[in-house]
Backbone as JSON, one array per atom type, in Angstrom:
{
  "sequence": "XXXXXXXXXXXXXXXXXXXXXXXXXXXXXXXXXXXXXXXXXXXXXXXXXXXXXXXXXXXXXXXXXXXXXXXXXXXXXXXXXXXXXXXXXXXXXXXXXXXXXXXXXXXXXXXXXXXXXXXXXXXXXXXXXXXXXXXXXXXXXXXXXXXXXXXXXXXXXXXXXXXXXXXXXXXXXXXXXXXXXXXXXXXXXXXXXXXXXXXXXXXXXXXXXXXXXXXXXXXXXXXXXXXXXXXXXXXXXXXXXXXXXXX",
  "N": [[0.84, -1.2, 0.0], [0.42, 2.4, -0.57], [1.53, 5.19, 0.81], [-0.64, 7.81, 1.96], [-2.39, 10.04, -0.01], [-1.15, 13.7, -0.29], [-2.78, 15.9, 1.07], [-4.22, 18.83, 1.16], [-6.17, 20.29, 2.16], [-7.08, 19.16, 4.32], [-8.24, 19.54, 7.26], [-6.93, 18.96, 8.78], [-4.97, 20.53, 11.98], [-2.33, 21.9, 13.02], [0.86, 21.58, 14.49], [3.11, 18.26, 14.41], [5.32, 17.94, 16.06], [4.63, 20.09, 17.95], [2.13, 19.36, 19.41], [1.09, 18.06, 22.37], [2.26, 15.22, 24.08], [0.31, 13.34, 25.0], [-2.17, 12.21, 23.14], [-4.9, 11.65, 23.3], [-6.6, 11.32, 26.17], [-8.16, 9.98, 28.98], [-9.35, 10.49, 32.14], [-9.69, 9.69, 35.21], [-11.92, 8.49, 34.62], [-15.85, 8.16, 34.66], [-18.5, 6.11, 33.98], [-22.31, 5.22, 34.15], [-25.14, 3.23, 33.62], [-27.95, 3.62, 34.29], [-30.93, 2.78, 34.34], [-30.37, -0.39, 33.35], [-29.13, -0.93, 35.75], [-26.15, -0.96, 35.45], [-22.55, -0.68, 35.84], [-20.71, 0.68, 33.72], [-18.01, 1.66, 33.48], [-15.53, 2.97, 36.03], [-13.57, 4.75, 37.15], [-11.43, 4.66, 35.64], [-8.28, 5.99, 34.43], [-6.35, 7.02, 31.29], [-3.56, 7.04, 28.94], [-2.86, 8.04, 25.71], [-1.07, 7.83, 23.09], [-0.05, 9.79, 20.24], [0.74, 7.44, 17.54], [0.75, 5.09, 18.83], [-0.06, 1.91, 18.97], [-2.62, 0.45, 20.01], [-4.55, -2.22, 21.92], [-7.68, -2.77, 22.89], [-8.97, -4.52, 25.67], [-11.04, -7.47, 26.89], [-13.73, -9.37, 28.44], [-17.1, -9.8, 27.74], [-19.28, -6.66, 28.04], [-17.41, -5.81, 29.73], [-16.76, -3.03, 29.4], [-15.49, -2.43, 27.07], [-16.74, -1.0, 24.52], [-17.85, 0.85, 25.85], [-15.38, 2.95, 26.63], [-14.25, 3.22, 24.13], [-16.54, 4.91, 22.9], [-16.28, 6.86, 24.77], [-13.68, 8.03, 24.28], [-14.08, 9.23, 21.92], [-15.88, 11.24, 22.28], [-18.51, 10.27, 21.59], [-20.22, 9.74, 23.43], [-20.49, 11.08, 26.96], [-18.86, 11.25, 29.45], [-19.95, 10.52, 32.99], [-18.84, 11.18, 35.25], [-15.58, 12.76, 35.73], [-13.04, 13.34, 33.27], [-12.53, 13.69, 29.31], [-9.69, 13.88, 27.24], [-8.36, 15.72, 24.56], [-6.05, 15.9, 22.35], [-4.58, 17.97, 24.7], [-6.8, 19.12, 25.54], [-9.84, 19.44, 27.31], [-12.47, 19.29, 25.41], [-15.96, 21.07, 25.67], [-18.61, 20.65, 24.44], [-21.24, 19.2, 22.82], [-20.93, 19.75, 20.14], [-18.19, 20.62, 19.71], [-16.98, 18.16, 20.09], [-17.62, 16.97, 17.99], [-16.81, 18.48, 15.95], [-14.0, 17.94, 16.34], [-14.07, 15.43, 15.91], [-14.56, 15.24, 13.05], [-12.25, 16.76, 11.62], [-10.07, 15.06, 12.97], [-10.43, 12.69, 14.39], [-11.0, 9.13, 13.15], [-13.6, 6.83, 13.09], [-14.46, 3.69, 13.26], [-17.39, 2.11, 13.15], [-18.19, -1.43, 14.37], [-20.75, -2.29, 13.29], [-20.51, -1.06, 10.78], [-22.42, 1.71, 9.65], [-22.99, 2.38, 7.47], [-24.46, 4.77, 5.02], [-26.88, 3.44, 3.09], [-28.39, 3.94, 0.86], [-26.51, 5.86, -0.75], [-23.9, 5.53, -3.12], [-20.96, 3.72, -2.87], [-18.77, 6.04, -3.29], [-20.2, 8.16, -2.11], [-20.7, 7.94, 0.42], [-17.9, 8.0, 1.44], [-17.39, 10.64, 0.89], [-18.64, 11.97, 2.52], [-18.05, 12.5, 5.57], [-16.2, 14.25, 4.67], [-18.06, 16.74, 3.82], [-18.4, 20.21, 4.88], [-15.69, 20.45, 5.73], [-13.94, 19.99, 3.63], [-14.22, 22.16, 1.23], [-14.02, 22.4, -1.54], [-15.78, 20.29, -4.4], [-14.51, 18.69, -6.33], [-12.1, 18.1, -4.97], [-13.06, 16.82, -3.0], [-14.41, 14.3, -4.17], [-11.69, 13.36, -5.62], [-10.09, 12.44, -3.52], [-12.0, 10.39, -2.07], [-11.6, 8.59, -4.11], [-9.0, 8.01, -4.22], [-9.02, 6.73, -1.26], [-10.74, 4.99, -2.04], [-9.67, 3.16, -3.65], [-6.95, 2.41, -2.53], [-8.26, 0.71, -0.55], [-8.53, -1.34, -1.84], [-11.3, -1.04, -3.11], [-11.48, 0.05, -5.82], [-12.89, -0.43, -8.36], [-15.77, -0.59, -7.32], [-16.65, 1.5, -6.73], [-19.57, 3.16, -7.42], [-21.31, 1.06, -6.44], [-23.83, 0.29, -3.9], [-24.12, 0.16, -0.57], [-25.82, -2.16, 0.21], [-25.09, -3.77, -2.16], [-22.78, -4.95, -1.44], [-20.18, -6.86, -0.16], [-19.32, -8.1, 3.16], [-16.92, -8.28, 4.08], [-16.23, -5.74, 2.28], [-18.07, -3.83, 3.1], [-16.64, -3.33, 5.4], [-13.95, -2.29, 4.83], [-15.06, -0.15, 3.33], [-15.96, 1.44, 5.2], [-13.77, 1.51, 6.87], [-12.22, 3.44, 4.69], [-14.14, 5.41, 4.75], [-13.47, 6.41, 7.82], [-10.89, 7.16, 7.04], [-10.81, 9.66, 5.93], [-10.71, 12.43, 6.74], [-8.04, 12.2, 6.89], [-6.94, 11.48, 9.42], [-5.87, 11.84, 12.99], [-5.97, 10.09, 14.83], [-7.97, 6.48, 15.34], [-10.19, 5.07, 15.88], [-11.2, 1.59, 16.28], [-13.52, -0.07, 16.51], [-14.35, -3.34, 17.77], [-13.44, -4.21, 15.09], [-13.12, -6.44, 13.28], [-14.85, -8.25, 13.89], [-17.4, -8.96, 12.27], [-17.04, -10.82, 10.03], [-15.11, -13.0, 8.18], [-12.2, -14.69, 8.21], [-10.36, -14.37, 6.65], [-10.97, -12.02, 5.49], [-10.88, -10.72, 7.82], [-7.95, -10.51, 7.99], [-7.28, -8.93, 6.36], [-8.43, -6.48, 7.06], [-7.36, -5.86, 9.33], [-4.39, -5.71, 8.53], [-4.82, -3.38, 6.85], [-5.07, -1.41, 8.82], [-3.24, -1.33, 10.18], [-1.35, -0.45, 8.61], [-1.79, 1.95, 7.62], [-1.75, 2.92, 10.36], [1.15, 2.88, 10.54], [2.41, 4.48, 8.36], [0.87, 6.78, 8.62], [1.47, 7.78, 11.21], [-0.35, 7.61, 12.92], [-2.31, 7.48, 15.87], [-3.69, 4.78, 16.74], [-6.1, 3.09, 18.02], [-7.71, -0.2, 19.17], [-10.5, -2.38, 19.79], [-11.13, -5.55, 20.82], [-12.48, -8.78, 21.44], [-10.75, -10.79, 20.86], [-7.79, -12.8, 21.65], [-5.91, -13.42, 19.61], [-6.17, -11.22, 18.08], [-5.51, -9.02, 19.67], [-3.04, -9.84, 20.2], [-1.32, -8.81, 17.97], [-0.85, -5.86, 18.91], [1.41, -3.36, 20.18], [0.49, -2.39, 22.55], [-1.7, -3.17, 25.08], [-4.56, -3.2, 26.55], [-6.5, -4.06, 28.95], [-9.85, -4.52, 30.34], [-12.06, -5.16, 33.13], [-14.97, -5.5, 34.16], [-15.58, -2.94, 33.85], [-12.84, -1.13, 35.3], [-9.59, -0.91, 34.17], [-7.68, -3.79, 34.42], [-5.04, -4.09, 33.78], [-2.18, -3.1, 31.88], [-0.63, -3.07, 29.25], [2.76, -3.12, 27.64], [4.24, -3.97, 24.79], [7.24, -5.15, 23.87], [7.95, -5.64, 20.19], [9.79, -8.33, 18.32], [11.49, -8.21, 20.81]],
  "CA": [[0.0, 0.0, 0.0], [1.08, 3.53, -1.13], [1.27, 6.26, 1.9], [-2.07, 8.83, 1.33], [-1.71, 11.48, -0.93], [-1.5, 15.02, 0.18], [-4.45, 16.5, 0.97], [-3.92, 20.17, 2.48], [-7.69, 21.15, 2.56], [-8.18, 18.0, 5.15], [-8.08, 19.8, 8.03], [-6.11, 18.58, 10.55], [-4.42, 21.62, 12.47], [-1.37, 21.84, 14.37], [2.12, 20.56, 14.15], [3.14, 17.02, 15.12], [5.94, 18.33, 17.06], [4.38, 20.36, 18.7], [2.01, 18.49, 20.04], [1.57, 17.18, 23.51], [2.61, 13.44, 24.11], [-0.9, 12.37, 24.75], [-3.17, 13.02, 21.65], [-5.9, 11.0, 24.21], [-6.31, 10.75, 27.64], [-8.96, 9.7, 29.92], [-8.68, 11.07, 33.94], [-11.02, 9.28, 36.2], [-13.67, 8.75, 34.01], [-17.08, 7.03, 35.38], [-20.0, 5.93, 33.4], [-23.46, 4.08, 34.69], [-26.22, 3.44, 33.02], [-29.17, 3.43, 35.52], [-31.68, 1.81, 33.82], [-29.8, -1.46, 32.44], [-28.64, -1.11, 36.84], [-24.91, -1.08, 34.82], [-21.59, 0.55, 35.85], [-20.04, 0.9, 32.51], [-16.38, 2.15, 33.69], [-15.44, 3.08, 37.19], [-12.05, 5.62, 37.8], [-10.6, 4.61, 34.18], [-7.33, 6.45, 33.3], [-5.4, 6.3, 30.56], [-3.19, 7.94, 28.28], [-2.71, 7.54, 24.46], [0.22, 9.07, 22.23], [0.34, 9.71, 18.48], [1.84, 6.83, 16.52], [0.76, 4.11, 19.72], [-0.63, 0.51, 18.57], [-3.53, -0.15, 21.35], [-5.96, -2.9, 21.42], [-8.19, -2.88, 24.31], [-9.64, -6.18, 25.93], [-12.11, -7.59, 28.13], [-15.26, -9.95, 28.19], [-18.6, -8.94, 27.22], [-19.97, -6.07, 29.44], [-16.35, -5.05, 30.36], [-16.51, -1.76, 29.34], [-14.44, -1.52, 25.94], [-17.27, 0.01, 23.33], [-18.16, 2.61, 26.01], [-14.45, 3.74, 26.68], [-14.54, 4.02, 22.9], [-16.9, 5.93, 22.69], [-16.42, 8.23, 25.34], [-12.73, 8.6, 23.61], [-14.24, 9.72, 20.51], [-16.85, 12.33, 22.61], [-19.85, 9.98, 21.03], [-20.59, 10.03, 24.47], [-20.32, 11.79, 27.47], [-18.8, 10.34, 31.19], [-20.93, 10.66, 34.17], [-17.55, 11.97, 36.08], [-13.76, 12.89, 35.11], [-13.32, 14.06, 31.87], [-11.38, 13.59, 28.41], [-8.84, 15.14, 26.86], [-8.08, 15.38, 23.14], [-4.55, 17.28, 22.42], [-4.05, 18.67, 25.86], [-7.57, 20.07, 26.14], [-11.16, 18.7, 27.16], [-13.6, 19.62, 24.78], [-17.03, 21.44, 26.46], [-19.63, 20.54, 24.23], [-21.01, 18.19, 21.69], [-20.64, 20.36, 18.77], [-16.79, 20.89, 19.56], [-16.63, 17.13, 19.87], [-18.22, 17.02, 16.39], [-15.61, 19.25, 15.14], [-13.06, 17.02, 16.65], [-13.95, 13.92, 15.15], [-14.75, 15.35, 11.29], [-11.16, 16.61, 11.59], [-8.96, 14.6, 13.94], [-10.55, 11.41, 14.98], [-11.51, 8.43, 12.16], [-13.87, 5.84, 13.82], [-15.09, 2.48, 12.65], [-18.06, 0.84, 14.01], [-18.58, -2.43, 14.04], [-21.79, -2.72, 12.29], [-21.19, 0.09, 9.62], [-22.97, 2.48, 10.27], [-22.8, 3.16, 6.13], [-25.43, 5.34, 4.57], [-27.23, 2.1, 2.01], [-29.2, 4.67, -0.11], [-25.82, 6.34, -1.32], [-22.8, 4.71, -3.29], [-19.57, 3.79, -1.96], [-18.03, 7.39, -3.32], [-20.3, 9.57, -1.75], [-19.58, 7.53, 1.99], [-16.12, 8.25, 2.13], [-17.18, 11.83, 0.75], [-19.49, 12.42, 3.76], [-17.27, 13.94, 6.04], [-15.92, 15.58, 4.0], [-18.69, 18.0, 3.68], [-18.29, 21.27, 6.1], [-14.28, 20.67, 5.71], [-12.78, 20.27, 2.41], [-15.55, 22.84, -0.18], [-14.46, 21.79, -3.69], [-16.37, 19.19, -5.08], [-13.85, 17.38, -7.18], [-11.18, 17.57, -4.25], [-13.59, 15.89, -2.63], [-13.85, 13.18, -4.9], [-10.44, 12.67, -5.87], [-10.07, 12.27, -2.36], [-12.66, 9.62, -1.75], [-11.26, 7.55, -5.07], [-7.65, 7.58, -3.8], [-9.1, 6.32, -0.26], [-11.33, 3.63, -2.78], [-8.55, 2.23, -4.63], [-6.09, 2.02, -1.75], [-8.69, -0.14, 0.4], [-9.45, -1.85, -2.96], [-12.61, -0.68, -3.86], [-11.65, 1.21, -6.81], [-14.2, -0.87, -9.06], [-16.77, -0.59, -6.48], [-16.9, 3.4, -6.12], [-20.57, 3.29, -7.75], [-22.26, 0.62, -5.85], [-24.35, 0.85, -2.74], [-23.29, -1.03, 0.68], [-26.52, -3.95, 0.28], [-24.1, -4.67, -2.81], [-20.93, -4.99, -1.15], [-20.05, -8.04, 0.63], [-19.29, -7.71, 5.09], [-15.29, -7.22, 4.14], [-16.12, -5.04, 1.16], [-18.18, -3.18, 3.71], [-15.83, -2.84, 6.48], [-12.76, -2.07, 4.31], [-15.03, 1.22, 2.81], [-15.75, 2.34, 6.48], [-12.55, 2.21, 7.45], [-11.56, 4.48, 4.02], [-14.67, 6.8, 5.23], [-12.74, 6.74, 8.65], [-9.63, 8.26, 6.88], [-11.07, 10.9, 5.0], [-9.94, 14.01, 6.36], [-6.75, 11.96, 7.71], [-7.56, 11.61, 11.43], [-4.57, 11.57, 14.05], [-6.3, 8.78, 15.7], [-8.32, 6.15, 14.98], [-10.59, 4.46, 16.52], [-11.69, 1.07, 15.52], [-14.64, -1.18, 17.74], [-14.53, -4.3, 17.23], [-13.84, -3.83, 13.14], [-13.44, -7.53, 12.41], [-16.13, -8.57, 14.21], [-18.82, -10.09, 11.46], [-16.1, -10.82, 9.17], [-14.47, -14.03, 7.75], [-10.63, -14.44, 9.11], [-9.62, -13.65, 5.41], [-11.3, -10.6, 5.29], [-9.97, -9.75, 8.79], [-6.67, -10.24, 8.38], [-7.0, -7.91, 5.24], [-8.74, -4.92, 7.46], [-6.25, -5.21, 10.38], [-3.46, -5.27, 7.87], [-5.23, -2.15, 6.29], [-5.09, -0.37, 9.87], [-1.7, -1.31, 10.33], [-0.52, 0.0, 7.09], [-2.02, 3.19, 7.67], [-1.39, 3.76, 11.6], [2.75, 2.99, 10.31], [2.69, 5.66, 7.17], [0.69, 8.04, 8.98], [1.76, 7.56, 12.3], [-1.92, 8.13, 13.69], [-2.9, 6.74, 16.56], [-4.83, 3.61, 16.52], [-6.83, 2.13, 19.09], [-8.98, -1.08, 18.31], [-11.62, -2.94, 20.36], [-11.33, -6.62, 20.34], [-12.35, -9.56, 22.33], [-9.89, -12.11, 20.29], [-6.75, -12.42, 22.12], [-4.69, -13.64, 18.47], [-5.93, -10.03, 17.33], [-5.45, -8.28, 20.41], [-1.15, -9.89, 20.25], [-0.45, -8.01, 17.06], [-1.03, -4.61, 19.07], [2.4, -2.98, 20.86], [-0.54, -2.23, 24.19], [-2.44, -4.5, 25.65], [-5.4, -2.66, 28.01], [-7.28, -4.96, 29.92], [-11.03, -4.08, 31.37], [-12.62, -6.23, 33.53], [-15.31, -4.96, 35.22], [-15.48, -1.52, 34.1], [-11.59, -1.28, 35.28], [-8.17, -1.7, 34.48], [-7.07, -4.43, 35.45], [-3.43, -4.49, 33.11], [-1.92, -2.11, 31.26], [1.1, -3.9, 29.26], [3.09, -2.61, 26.69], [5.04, -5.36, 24.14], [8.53, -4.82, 22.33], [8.39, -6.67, 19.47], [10.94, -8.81, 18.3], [12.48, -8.89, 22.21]],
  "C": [[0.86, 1.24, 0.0], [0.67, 4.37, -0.06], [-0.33, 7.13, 1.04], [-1.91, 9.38, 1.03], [-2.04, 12.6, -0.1], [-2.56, 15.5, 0.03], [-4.27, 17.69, 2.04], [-5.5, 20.94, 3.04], [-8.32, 19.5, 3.89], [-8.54, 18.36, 6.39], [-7.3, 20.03, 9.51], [-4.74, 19.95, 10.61], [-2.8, 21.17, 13.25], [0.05, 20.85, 13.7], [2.7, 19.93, 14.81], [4.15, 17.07, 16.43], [5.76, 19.17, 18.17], [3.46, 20.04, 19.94], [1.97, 18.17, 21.06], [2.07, 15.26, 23.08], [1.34, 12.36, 23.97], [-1.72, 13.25, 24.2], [-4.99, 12.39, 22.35], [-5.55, 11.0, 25.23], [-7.55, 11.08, 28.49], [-8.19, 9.79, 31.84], [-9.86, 10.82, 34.64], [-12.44, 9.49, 35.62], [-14.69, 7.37, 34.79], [-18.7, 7.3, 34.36], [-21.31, 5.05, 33.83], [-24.97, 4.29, 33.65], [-27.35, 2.63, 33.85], [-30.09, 2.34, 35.19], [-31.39, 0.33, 33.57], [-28.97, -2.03, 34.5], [-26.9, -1.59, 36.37], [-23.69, 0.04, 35.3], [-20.85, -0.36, 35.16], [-18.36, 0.92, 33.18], [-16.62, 3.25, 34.83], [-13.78, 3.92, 37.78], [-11.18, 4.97, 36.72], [-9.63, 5.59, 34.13], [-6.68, 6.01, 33.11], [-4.67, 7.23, 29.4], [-2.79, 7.46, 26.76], [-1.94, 8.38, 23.61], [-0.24, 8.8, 20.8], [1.38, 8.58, 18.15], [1.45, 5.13, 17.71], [-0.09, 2.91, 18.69], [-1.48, 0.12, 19.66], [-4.39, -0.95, 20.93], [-6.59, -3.08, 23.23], [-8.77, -4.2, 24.06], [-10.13, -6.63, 26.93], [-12.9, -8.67, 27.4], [-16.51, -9.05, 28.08], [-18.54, -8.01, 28.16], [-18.52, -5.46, 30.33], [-16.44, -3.61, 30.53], [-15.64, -0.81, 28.34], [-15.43, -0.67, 25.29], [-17.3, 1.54, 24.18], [-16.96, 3.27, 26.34], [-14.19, 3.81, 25.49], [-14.94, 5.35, 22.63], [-16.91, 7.12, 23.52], [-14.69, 9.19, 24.68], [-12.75, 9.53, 22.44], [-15.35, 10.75, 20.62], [-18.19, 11.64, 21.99], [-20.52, 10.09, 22.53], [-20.27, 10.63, 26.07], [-19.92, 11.37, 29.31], [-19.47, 11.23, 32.21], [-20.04, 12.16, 35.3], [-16.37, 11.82, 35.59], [-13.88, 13.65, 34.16], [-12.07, 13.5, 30.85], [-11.0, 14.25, 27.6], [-8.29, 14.86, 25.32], [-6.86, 16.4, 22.58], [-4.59, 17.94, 23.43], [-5.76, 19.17, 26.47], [-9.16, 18.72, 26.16], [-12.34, 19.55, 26.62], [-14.9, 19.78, 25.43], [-18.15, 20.88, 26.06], [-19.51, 19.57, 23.1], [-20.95, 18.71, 20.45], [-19.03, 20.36, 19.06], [-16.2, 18.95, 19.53], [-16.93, 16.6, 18.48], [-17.37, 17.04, 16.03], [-14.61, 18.49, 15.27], [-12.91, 15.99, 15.72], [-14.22, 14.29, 13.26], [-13.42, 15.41, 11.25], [-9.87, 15.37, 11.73], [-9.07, 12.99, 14.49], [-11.46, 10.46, 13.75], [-12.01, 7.14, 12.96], [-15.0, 5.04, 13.28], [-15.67, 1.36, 13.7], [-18.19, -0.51, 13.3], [-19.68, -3.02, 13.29], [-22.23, -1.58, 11.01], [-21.21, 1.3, 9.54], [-22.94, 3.13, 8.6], [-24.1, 3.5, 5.39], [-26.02, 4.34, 3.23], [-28.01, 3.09, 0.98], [-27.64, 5.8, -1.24], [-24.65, 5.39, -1.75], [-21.45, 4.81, -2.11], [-18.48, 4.98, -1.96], [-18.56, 8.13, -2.07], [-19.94, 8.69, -0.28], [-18.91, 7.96, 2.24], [-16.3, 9.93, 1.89], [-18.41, 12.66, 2.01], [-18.86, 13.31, 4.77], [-16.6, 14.67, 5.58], [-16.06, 17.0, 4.03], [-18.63, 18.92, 5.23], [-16.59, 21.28, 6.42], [-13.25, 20.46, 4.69], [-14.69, 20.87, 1.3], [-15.49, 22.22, -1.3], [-14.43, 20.38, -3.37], [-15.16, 18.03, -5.83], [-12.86, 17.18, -6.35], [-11.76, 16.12, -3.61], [-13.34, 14.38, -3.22], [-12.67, 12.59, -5.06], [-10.09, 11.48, -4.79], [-10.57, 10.75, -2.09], [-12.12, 8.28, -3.14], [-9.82, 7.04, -4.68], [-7.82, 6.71, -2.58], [-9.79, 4.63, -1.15], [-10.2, 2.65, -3.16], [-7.27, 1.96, -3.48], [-6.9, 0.71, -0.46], [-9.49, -1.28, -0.56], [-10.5, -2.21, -3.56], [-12.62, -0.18, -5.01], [-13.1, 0.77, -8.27], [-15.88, -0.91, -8.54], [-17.27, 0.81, -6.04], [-18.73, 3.41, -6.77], [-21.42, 1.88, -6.98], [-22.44, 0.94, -4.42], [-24.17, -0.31, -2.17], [-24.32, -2.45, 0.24], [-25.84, -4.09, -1.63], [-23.05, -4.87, -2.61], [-21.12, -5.97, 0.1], [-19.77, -7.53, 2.24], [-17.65, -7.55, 4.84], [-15.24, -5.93, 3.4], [-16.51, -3.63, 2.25], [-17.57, -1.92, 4.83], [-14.78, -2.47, 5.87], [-13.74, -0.72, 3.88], [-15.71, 1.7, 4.27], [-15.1, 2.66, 6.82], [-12.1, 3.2, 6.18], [-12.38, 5.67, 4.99], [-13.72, 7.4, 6.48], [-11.71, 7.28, 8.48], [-9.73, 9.29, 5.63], [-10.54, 12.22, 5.02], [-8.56, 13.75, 7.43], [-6.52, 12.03, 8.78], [-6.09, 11.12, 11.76], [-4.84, 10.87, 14.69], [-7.59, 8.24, 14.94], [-8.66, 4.97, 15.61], [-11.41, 3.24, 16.07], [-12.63, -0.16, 16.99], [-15.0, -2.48, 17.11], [-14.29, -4.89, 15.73], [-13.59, -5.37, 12.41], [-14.4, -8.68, 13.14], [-17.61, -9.8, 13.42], [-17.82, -9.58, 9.97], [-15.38, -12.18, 9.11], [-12.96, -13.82, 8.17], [-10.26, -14.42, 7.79], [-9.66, -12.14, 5.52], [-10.97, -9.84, 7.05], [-8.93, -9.69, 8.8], [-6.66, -9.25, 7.64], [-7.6, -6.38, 5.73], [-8.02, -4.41, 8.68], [-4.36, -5.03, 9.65], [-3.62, -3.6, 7.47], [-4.72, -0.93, 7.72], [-4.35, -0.07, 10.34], [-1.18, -0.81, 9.53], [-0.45, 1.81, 7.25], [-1.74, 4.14, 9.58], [0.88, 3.96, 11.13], [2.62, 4.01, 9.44], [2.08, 6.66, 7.64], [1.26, 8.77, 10.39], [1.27, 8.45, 13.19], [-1.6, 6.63, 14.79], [-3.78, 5.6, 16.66], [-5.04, 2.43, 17.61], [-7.93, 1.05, 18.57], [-9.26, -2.02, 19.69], [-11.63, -4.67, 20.14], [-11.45, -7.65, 21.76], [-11.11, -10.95, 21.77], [-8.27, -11.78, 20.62], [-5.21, -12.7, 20.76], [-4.45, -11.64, 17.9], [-5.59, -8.72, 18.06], [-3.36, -8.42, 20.42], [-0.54, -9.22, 19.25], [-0.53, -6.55, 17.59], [0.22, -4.52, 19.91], [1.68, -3.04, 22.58], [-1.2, -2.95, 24.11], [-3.01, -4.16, 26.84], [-6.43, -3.48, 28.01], [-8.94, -4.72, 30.63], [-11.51, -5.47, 31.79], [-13.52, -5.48, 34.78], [-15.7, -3.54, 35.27], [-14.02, -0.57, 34.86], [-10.9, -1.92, 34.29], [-8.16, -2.27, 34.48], [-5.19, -4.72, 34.91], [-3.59, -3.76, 31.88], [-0.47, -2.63, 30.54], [1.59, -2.92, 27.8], [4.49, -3.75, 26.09], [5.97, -4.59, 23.56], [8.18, -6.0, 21.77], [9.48, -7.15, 19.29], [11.89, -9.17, 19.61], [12.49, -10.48, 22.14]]
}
């Protein structure tokens, strides 16, 4: 795979050096969800750098999707707070803004608009941060053809197979070149062909961009190719490891 082409209208601000260390970081966060009588995550922190390899891990009901999503501001902790480049974002419009820019995140079931082709998808966020039309595009064909869709830019998701799927979420996810990247579960309802070929993909692109990439998995084969190795159990912690390869 070929690094991503330049794209100066993508948004992303700020220079890498400058930078704090952690491009994420959770500080005593607590989530419950009353109804369901559930505590989600219980005095969670954690810190996450530009360029890190994380796979979080747990049993059901641990507590990975919702420290996902509270990483990615989809949702909002009870108590603590999180921090995205040095600062914690106030509201859910600035977390918006965050994630069109800065954060590329792939759910597990999609989440792909079935009434539009596989172009305009990836050209979705786009809109409100790169204006011209044909950047756009270009854009969304270079992301096609590198996650090898390029023959597939005109059909719609109920024609695209469950890898075909998940390989053009994750392009949508690097549309306007996110410094992190958040992936839940992403091989999930997927054949072990077609997963090795979307955690290769995520690997390819956290090394050439050297984004952040956190991924969600209960499978401990897919959780050993990650450098980190965070643990929930419980809505905790419970192990925080970090692997050299090759040692």
């Amino acid at each position: 795979m070929t690094g991503l082409p330049a794209f100066a209208a993508s948004g992303r601000d700020g220079d890498t050096a400058a930078m704090p260390t952690a491009l994420l970081a959770a500080e005593r966060i607590e989530r419950a969800y009353p109804r369901e009588r559930c505590i989600a995550l219980s005095g969670v922190t954690l810190s996450l750098s530009r360029g890190e390899y994380a796979a979080v891990t747990g049993p059901s009901g641990s507590g990975k999707s919702t420290l996902l999503h509270l990483l990615a501001g989809l949702d909002r902790p009870d108590a603590g707070r999180v921090l995205f480049d040095g600062r914690a974002p106030r509201s859910a419009s600035e977390w918006a803004s965050i994630r069109a820019r800065r954060i590329g995140f792939v759910f597990q079931a999609f989440h792909l608009l079935p009434t539009l082709t596989a172009r305009q998808n990836v050209e979705v966020p786009m809109f409100g941060v790169v204006a011209d039309a044909r950047a756009r595009r270009r854009r969304a064909d270079d992301l096609l053809a590198r996650v090898g869709l390029a023959d597939r830019a005109r059909h719609r998701p109920p024609q695209l197979s469950g890898g075909e799927k998940q390989r053009l979420a994750i392009a949508r996810s690097l549309a306007n070149m996110p410094a992190a990247i958040l992936a839940d579960e992403p091989t999930g309802n997927l054949d072990s062909g077609s997963a090795t070929a979307v955690l290769d993909l995520l690997e390819a692109v956290r090394r050439e961009e050297g984004a952040l990439l956190v991924l969600v998995t209960h499978d401990p084969g897919i959780a050993g190719r990650a450098d980190r190795r965070i643990a929930l159990r419980d809505g905790r912690i419970v192990s925080d490891e970090r692997i050299r390869k090759g040692s």
